[in-house]
N, C-alpha and C positions, 0 to 999 in steps of 0.2 A: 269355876273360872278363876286364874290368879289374874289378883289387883297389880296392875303395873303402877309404880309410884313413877309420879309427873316429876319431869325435871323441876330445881325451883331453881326462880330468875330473881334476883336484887338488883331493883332500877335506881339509881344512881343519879339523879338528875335535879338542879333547882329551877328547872319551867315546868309549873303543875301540869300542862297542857302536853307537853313528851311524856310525862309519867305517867296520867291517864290515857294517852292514846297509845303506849309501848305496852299499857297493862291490861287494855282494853284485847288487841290483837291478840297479844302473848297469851290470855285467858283463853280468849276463842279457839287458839290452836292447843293447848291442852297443857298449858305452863299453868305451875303454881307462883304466880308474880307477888313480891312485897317491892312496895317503892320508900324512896328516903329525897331529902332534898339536899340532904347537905354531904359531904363526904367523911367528917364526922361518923355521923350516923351511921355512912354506910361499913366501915370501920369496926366499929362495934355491933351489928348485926352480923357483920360477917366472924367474926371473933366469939360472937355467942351461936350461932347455927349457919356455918358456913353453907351456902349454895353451892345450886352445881352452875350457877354461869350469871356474872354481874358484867350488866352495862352501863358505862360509866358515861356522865358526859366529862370531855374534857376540861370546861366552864364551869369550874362549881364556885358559891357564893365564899363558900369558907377556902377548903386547899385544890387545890387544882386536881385534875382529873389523872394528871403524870405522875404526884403524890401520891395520888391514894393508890395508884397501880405499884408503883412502886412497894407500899406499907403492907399491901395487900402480900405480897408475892415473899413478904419475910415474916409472915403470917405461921404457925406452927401447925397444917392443916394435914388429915390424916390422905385425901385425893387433890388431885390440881383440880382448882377452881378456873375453869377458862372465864377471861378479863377480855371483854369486847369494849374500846372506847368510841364513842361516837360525837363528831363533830359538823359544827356547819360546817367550817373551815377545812373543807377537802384539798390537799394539798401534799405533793410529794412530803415536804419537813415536819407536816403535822403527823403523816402515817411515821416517818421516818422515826419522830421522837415517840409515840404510842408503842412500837416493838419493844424501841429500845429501853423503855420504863416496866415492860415487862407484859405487855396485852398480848395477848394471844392473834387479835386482829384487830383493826381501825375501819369502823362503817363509817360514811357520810350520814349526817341526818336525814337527809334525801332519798331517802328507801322506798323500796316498794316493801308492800307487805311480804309477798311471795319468797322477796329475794329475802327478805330478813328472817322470815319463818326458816327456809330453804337453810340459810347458812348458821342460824342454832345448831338445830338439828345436825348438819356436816360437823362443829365443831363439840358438839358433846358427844357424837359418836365417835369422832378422833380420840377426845378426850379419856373414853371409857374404860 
């Protein structure tokens, strides 16, 4: 039987409790997740072993979440990394600015599991 390798996810968040419960899910459906707190961090992981798909919050303690989408996206990377950012602040100008910085798409933090498992999946197959 061939080993299909797990998409891997880089959680992007400084609320420990988003990154344990986005790593907890994401594990369960069959993602290889690494979490970071700061966007720093996430930066530099993605720079040393880029993923196939980071979720960003837009809130981060250090640079904003539209930085690091941005930093991400002038990155020298051999496949597009799909850039999901996720915010409480659901709102037409917060999606509006997420594209425009460069995300692939903008989730609410408000998710169900389903829909968020659901819409990986949609955009790393886009991706492929």
């Amino acid at each position: 039987m061939i080993e299909v390798e797990k998409p891997s996810v880089l959680v992007v968040d400084d609320d420990w409790i988003n990154r344990e419960l986005i790593q907890t899910v994401l594990s369960k459906a069959g993602y290889q997740v690494q979490t970071v707190s700061t966007g720093a961090q996430g930066l530099e992981m993605i720079a040393q072993n880029p993923p196939t798909l980071v979720i960003l919050d837009l809130r981060l303690s250090d640079i904003d979440g539209l930085e690091v989408c941005r930093r991400i996206r002038t990155l020298p990377t051999e496949r597009h990394i799909v850039v999901i950012i996720m915010s409480a602040m659901d709102n037409e100008a917060t999606r509006t600015q997420a594209i425009a910085a460069g995300a692939d798409t903008f989730l609410s933090k408000l998710f169900t599991v389903p829909a968020l498992i659901a819409k990986l999946n949609q955009l790393i197959a886009s991706a492929g």
